[in-house]
Every structure is written in C-alpha cells, then in structure tokens.
TORZADREN-41875 format. One record per residue: residue number from 1; residue in three letters; x, z, y of N, C-alpha, C, O in turn. Coordinates in Angstrom, 3 decimals. Layout:
N
ATOM	pos	code	neast	nup	nnorth	caeast	caup	canorth	ceast	cup	cnorth	oeast	oup	onorth
ATOM	NUM	ala	X	Z	Y	X	Z	Y	X	Z	Y	X	Z	Y;
...
***
This chain:
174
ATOM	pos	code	neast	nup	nnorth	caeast	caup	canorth	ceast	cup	cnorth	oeast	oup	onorth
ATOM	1	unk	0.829	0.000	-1.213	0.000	0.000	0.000	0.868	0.000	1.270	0.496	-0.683	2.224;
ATOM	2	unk	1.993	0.717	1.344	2.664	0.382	2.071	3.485	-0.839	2.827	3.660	-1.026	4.031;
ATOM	3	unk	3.759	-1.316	2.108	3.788	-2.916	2.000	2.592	-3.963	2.726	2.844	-4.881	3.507;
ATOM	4	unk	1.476	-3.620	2.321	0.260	-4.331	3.215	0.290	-3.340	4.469	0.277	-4.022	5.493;
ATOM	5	unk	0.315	-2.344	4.675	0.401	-2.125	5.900	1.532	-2.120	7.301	1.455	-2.034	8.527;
ATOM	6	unk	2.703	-2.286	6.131	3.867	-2.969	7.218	3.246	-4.655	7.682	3.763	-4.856	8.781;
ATOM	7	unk	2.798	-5.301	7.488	2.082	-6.691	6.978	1.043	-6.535	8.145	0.662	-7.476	8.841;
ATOM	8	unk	0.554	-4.990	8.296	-0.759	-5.370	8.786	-0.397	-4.772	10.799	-1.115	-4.843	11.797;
ATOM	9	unk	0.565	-4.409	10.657	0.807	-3.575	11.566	1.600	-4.527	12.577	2.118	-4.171	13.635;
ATOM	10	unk	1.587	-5.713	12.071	2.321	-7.431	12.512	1.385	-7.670	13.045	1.535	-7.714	14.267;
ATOM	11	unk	0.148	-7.915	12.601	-0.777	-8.846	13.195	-1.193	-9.035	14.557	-1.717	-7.975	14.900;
ATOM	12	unk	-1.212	-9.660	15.273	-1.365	-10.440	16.632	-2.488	-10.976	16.687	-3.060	-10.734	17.749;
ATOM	13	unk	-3.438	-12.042	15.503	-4.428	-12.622	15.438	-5.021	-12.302	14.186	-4.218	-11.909	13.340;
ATOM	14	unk	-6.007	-12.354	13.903	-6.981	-12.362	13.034	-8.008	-13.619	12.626	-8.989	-13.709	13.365;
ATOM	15	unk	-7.935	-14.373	11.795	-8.785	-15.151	11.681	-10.020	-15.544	10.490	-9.726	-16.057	9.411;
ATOM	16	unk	-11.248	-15.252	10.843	-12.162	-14.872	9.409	-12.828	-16.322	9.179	-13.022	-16.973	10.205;
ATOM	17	unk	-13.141	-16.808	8.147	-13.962	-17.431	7.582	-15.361	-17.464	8.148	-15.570	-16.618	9.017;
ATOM	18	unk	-16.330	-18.239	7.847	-17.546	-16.988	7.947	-18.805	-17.404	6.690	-19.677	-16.542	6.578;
ATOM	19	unk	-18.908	-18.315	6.011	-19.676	-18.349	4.957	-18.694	-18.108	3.881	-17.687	-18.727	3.539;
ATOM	20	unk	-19.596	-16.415	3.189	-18.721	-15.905	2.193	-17.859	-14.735	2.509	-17.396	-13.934	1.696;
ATOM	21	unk	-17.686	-14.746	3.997	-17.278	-13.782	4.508	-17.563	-13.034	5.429	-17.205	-11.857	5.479;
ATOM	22	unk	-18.296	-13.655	6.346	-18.777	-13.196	7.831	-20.321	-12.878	7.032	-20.757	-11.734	7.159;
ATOM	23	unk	-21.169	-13.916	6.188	-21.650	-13.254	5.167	-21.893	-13.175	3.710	-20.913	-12.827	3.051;
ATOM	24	unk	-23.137	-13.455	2.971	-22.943	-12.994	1.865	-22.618	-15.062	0.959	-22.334	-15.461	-0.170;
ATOM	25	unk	-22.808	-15.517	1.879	-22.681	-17.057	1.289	-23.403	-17.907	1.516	-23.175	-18.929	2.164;
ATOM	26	unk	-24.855	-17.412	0.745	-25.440	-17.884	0.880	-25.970	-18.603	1.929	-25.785	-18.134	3.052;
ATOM	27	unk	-26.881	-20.124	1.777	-27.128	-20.602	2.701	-28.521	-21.046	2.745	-29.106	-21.744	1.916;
ATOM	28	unk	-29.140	-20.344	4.258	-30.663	-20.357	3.633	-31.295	-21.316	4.862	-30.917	-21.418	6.030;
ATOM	29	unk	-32.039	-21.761	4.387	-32.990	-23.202	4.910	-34.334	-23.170	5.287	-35.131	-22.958	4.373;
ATOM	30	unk	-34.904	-23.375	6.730	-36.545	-22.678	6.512	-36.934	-24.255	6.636	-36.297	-25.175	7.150;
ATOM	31	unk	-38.241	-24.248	5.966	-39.273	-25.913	6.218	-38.624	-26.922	7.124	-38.361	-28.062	6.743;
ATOM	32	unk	-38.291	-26.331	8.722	-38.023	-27.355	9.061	-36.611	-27.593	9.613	-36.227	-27.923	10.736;
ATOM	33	unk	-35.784	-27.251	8.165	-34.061	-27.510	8.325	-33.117	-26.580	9.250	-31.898	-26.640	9.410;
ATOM	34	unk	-34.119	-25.656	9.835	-33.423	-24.682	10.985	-32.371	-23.476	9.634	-32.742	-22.745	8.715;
ATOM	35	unk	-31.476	-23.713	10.011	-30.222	-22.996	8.655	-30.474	-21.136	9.697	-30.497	-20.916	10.908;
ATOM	36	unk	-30.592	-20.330	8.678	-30.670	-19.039	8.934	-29.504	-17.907	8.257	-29.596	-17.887	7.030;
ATOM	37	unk	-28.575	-17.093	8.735	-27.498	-16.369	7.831	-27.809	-15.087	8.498	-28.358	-14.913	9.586;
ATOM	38	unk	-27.310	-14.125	7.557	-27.691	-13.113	7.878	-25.895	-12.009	7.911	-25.146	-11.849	6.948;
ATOM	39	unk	-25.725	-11.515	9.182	-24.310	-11.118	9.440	-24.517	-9.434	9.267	-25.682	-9.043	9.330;
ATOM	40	unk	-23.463	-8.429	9.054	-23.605	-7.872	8.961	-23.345	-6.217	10.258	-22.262	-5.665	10.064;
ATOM	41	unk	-24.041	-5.698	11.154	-23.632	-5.266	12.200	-22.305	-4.640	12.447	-21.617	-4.812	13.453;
ATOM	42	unk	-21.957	-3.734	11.196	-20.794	-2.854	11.299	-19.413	-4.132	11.309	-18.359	-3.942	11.917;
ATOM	43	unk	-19.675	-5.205	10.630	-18.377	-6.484	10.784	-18.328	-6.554	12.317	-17.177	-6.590	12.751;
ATOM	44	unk	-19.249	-6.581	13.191	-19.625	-7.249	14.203	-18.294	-6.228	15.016	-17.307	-6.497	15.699;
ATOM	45	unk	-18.968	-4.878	14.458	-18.352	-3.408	15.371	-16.969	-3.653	15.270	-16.340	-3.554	16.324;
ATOM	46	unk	-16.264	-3.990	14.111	-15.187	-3.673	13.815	-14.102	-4.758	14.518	-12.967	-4.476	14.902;
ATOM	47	unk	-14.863	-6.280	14.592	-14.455	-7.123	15.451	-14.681	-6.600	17.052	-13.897	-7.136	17.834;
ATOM	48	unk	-15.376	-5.898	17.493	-14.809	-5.583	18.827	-14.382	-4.477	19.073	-14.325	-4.210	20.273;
ATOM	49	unk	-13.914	-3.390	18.081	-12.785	-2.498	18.570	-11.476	-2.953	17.921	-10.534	-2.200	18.169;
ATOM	50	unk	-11.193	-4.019	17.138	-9.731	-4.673	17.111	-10.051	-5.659	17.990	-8.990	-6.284	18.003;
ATOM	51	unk	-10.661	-6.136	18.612	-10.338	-6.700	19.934	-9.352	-5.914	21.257	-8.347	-6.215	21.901;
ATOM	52	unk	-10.380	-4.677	21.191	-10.022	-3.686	22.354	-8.848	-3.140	21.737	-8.083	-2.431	22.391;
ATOM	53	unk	-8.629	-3.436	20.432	-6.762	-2.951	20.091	-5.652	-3.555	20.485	-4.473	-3.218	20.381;
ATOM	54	unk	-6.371	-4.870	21.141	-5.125	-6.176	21.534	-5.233	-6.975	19.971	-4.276	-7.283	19.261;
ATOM	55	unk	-5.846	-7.070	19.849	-5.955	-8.465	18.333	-6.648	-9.263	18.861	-7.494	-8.980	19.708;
ATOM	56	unk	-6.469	-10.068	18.563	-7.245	-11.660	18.804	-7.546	-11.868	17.594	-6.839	-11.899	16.587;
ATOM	57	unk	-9.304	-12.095	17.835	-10.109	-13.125	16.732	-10.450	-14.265	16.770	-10.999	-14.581	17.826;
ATOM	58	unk	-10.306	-15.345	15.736	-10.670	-16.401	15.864	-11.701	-16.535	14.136	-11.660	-15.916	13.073;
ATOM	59	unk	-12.462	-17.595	14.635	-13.076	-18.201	13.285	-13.147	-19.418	13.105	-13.285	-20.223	14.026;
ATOM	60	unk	-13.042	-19.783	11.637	-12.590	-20.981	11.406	-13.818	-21.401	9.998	-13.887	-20.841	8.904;
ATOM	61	unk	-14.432	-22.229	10.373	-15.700	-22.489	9.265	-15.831	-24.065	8.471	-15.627	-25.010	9.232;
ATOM	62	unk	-16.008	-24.259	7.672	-16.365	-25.441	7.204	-17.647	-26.066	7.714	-17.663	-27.241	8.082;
ATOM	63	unk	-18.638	-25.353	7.739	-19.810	-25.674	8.062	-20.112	-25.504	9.974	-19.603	-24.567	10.588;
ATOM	64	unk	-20.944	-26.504	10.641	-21.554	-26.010	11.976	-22.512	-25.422	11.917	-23.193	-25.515	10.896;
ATOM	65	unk	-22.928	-24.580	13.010	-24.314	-24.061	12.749	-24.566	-22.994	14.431	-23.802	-22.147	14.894;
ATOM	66	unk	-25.472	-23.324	14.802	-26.280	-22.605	16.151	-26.334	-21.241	15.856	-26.416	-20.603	16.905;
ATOM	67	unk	-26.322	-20.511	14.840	-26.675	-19.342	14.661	-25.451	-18.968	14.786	-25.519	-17.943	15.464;
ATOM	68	unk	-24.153	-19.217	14.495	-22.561	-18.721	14.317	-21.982	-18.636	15.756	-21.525	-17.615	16.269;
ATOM	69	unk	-22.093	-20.180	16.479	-22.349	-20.123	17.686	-22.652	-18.786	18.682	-21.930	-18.088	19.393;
ATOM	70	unk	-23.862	-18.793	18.412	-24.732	-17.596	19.408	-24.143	-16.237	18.411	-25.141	-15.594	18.734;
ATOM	71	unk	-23.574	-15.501	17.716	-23.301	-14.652	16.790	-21.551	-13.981	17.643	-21.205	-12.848	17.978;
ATOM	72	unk	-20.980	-15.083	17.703	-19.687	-15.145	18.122	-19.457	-15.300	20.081	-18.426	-15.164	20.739;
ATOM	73	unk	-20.725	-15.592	20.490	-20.963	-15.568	21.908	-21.245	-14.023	22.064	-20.734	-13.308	22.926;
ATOM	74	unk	-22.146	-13.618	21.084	-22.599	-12.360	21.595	-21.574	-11.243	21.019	-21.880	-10.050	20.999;
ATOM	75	unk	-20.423	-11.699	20.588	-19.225	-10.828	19.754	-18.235	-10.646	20.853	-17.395	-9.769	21.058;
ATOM	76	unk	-18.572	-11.728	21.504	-16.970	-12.218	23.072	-15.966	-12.783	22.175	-14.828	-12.769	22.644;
ATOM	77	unk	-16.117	-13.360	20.812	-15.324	-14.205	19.935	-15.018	-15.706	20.736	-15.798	-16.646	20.591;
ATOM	78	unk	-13.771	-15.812	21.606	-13.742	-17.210	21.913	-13.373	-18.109	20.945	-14.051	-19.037	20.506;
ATOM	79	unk	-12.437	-17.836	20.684	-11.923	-18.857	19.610	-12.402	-19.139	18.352	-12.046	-18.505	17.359;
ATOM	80	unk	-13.398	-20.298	18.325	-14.386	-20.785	16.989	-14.333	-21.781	17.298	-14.494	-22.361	18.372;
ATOM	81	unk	-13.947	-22.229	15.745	-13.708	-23.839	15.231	-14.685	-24.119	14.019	-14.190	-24.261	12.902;
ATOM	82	unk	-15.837	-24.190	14.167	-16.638	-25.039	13.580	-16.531	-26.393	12.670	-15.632	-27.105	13.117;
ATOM	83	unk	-16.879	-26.702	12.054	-17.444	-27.594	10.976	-15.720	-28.578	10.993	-15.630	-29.721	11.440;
ATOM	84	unk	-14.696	-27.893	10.485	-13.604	-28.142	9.741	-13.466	-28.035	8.213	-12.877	-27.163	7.575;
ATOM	85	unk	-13.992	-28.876	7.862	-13.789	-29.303	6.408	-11.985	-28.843	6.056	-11.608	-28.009	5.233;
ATOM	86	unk	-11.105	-29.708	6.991	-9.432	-29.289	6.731	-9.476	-28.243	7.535	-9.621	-28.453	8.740;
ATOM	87	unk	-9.372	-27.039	7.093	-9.092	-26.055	7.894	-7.579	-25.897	8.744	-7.500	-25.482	9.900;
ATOM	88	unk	-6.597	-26.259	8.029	-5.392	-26.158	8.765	-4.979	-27.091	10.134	-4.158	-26.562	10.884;
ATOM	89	unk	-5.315	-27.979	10.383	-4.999	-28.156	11.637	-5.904	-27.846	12.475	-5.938	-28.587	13.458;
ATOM	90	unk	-6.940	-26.702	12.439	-7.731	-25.805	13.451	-6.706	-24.471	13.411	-6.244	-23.982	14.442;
ATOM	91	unk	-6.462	-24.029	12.251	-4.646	-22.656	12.645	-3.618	-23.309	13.214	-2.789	-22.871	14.012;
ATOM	92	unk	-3.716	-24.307	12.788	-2.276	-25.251	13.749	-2.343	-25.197	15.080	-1.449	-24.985	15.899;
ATOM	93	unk	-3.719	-25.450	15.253	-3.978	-25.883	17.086	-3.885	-24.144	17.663	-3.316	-23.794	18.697;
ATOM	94	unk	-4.626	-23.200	16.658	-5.406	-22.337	17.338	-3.833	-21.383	17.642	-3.721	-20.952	18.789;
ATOM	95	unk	-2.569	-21.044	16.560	-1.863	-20.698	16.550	-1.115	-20.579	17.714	-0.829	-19.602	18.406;
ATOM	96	unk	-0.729	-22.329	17.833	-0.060	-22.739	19.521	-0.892	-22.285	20.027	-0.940	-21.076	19.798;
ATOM	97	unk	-1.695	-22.657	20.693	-3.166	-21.875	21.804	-2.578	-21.043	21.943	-1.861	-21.055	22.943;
ATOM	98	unk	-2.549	-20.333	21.406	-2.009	-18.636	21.654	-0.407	-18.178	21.279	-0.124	-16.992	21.106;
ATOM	99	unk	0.201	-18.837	21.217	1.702	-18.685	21.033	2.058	-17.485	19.841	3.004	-16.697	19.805;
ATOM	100	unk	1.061	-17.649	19.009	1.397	-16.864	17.985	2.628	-17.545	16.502	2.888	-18.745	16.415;
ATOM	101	unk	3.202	-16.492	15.517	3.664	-17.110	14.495	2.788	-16.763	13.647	1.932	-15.883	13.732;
ATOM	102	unk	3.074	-17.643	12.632	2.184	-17.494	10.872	2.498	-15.929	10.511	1.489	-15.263	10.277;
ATOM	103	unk	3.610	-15.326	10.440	3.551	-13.967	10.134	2.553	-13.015	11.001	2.181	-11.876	10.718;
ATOM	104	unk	2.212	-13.847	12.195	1.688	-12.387	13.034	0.015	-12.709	12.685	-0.864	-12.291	13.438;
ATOM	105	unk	-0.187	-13.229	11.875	-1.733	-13.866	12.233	-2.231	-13.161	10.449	-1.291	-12.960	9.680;
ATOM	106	unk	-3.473	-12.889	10.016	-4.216	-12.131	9.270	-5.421	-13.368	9.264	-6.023	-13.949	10.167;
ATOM	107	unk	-5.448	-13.452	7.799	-6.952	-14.732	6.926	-7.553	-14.113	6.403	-6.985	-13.398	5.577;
ATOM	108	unk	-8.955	-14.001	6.536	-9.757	-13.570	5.279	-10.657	-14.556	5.005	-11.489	-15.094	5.735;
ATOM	109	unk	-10.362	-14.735	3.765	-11.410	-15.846	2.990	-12.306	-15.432	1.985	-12.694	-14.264	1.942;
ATOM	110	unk	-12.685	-16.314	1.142	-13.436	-15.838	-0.154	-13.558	-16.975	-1.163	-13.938	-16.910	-2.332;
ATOM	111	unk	-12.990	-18.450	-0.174	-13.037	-19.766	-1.248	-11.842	-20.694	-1.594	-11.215	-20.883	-0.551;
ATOM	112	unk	-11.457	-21.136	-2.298	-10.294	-22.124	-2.051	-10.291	-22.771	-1.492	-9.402	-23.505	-1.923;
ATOM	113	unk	-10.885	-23.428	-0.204	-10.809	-24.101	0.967	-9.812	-23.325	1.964	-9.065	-23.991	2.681;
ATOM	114	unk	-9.796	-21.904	2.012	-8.925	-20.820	2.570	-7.697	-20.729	1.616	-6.974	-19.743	1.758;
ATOM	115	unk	-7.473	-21.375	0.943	-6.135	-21.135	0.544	-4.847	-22.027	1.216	-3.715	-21.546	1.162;
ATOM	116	unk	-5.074	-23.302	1.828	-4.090	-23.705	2.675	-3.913	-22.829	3.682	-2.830	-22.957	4.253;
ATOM	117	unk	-4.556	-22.060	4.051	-4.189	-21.199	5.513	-3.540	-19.857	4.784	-2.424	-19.340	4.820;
ATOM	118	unk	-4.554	-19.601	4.228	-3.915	-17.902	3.324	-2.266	-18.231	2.527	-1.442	-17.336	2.345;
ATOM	119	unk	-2.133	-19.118	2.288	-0.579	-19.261	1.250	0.284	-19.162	2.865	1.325	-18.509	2.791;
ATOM	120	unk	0.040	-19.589	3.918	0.568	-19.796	5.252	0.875	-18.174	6.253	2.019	-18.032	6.685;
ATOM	121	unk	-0.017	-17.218	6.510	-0.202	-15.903	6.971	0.692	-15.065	6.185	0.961	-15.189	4.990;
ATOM	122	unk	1.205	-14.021	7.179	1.259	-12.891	7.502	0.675	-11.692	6.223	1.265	-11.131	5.300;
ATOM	123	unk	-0.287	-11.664	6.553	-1.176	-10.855	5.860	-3.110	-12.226	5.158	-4.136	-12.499	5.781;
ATOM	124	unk	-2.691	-12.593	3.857	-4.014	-12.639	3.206	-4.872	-12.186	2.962	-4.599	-11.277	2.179;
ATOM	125	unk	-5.951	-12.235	3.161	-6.837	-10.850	2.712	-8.587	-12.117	1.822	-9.189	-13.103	2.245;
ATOM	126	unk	-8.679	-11.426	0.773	-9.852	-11.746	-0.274	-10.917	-10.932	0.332	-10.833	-9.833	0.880;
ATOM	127	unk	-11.968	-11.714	0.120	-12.653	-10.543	0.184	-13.762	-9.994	-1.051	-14.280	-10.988	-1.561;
ATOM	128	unk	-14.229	-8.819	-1.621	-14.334	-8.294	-2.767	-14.744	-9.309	-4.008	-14.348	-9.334	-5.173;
ATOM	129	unk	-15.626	-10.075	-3.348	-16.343	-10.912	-4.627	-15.918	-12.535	-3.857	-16.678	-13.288	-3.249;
ATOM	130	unk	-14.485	-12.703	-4.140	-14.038	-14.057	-3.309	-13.400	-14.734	-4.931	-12.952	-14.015	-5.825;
ATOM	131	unk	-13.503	-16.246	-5.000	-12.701	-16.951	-5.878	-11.615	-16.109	-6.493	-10.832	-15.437	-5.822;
ATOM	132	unk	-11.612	-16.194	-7.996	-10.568	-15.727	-8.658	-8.948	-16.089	-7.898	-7.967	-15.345	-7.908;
ATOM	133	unk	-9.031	-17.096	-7.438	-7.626	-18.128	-7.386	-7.305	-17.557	-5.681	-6.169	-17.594	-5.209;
ATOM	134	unk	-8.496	-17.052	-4.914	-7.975	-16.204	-3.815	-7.416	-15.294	-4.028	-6.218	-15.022	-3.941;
ATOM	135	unk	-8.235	-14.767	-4.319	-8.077	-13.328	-4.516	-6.012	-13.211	-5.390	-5.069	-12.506	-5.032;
ATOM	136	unk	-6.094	-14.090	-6.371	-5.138	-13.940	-6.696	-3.268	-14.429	-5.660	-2.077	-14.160	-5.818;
ATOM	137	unk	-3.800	-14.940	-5.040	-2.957	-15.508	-3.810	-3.265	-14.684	-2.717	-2.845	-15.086	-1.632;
ATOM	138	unk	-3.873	-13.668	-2.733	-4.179	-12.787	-1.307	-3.289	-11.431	-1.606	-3.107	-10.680	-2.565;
ATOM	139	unk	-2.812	-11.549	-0.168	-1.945	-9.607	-0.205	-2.411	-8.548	-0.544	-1.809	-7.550	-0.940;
ATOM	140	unk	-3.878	-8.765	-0.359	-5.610	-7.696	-0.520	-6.590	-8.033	0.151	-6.928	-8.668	1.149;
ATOM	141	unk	-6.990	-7.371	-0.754	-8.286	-7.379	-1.308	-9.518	-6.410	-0.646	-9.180	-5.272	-0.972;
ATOM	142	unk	-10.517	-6.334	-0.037	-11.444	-5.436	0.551	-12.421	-5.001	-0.278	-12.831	-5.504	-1.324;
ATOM	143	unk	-12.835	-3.773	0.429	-13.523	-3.184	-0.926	-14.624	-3.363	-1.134	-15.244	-2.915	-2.099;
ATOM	144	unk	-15.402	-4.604	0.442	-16.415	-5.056	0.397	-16.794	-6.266	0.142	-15.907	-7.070	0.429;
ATOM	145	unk	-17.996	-6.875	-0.391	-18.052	-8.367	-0.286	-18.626	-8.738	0.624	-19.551	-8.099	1.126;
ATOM	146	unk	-18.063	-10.256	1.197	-18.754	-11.006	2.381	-19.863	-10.447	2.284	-20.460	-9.981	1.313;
ATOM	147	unk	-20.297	-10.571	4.167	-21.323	-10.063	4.568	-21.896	-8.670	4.406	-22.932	-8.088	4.726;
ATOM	148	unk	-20.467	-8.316	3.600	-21.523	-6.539	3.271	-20.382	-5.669	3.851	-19.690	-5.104	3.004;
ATOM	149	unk	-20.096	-5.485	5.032	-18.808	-5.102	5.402	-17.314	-5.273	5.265	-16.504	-4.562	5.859;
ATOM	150	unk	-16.964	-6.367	4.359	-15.532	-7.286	4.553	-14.580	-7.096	5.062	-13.429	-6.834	4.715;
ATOM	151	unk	-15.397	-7.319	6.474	-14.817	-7.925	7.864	-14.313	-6.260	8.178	-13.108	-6.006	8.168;
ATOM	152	unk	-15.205	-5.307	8.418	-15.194	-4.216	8.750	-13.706	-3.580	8.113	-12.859	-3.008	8.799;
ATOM	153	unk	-13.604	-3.864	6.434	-12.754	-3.352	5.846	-11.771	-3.829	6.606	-11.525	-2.945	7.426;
ATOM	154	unk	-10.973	-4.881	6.807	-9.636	-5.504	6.863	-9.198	-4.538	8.570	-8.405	-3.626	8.804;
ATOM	155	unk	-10.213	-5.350	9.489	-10.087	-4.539	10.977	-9.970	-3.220	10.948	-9.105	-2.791	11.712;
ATOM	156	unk	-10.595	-2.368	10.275	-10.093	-1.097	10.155	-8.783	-0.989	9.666	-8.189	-0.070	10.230;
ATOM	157	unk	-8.053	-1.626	8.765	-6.916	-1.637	7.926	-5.878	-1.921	8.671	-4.872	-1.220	8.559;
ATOM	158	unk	-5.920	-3.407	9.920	-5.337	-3.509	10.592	-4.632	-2.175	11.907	-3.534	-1.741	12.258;
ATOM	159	unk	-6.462	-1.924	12.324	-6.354	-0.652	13.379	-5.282	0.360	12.642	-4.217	0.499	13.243;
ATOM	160	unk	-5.446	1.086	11.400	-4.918	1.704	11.071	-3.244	1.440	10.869	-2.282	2.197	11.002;
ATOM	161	unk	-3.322	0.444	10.602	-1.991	0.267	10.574	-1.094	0.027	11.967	0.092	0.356	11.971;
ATOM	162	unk	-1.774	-0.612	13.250	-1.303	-0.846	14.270	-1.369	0.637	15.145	-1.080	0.532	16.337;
ATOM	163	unk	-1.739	2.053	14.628	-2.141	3.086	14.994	-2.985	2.957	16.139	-2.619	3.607	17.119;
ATOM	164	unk	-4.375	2.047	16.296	-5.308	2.689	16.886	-6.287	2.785	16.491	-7.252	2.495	17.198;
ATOM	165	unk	-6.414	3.142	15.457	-8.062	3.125	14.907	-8.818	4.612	15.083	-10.041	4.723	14.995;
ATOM	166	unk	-8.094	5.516	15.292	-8.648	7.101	15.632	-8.841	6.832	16.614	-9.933	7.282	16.961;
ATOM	167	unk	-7.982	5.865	17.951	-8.258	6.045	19.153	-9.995	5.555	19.189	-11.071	5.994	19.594;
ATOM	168	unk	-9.393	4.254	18.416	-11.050	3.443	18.431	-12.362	4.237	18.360	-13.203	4.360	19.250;
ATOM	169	unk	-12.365	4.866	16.843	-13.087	6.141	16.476	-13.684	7.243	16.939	-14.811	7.616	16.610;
ATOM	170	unk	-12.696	7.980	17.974	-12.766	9.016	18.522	-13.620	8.528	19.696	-14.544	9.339	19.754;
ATOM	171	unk	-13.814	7.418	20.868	-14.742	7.704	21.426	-16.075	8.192	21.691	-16.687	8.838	22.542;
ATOM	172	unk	-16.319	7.401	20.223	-18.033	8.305	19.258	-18.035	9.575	19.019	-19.106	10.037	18.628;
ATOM	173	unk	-17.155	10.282	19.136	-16.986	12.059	18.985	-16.756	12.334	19.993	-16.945	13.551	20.002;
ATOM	174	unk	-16.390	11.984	21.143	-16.050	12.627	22.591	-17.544	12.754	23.706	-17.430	13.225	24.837;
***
C-alpha cells in the first residue's frame, strides 16, 4: 500500500472515465431516444474537495451525451472530452493543456478501451467490478463499483496521500 500511495501523492491530474465509472454502465434509453445515467452524489463530493486540494479533473468518455455535459458543468469539471472512441490523443492534448507528465496524472477505468491511457499513468486505478484485463494492468483497485462510489474511493486515496483529506473532512466537524 505504500507504494500506491507514494504513486498517489504525485498526482497533479486526475482523469475518470464515466460509463462504468462515473456510473454503474449501464445505458438507459426513454421512448423518445433521450439517454438517461444515473451518477452517484458522494463521487460528485469527492471530485470537488480534490479539486479544492489543487488536483485537476478531467473526463474522458467514449460516448456523447447532454446529461454528462450538464453533470460536469454543475461539478466546475472543465476539462471533458466527449465521444472519443481513441481515447489517447484526448490525454495527449489534455496533458499539454495543462503542462502535466504521465507520472503526475491518475486513470480510472473499468473497460479495455482505458487501457491505452492506464498502461501510460502515474497511478491506474480499476474500478471494483471493471474488466478482468484492467483490473489486472491497474496499480488498484477501489472498493467500489462504477457509479456506486468509485470515484469517491480513488479521490479520497489521492487526498490522503497528498495529506489533505482531514483538512477536506474537518470542515463538516467545525
């Protein structure tokens, strides 16, 4: 464990997936084609107190969708790259953007579409019920599955390791 948290205590950027991870996968469809996902609040939380830690989030999706959009507007998530089938030259671009290196940057996936970026990072991260072949190429593993707090796990892991996650914490007790 030590080891992932020297790993995690690097990170500069963060970048999540979001079908499979942001939530549970699934992809749901009403009569008239309007696509509906369902996110989970405490992911939401955890993305904006590793914001306020100095981490940068970005998301990187295969699929487009209005709901991810408005999800990540109302997160203060700027950096979203939408309906990238090749995910890597959206970390390529997004990386420069921000003058980050591959070591300082943190993936969480759940499919082998995330494995060109995850073999690339810093810190990999699976998330609980992600592809065998991730999971097995990831640094760790969360103790949640997409959409059921994931996201929550890793950002806490990070905080903790970058020592501010009590700071984060402690405002709710003060």
């Amino acid at each position: 464990m030590q080891d992932i948290l020297e790993k995690a205590s690097k990170i500069k950027l963060i970048i999540f997936d979001v079908d499979g991870v942001l939530t549970d996968g699934r992809l749901i469809f009403g009569d008239d084609g309007q696509e509906y996902k369902a996110f989970h609040s405490r992911d939401g939380h955890g993305m904006k107190m590793l914001k306020k830690s100095g981490v940068e989030v970005g998301i990187i999706t295969g699929r487009t969708s209005k709901v991810v959009e408005h999800r990540m507007a109302n997160l203060g998530i700027e950096h979203v790259y939408q309906g990238k089938e090749e995910k890597l030259p959206a970390f390529e671009e997004l990386i420069e953007t921000l003058g980050v290196q591959p070591h300082e940057v943190a993936y969480v996936g759940d499919d082998v579409v995330d494995l060109p970026i995850m073999l690339r990072v810093g810190l990999a991260v699976a998330v609980a019920d992600a592809h065998e072949l991730v999971i097995k190429h990831s640094h760790w593993q969360t103790a949640h599955g997409g959409g059921q707090g994931a996201a929550r796990d890793v950002c806490e892991l990070i905080m903790e390791a970058r020592g501010t996650l009590k700071t984060q914490l402690q405002q709710y007790l003060d």
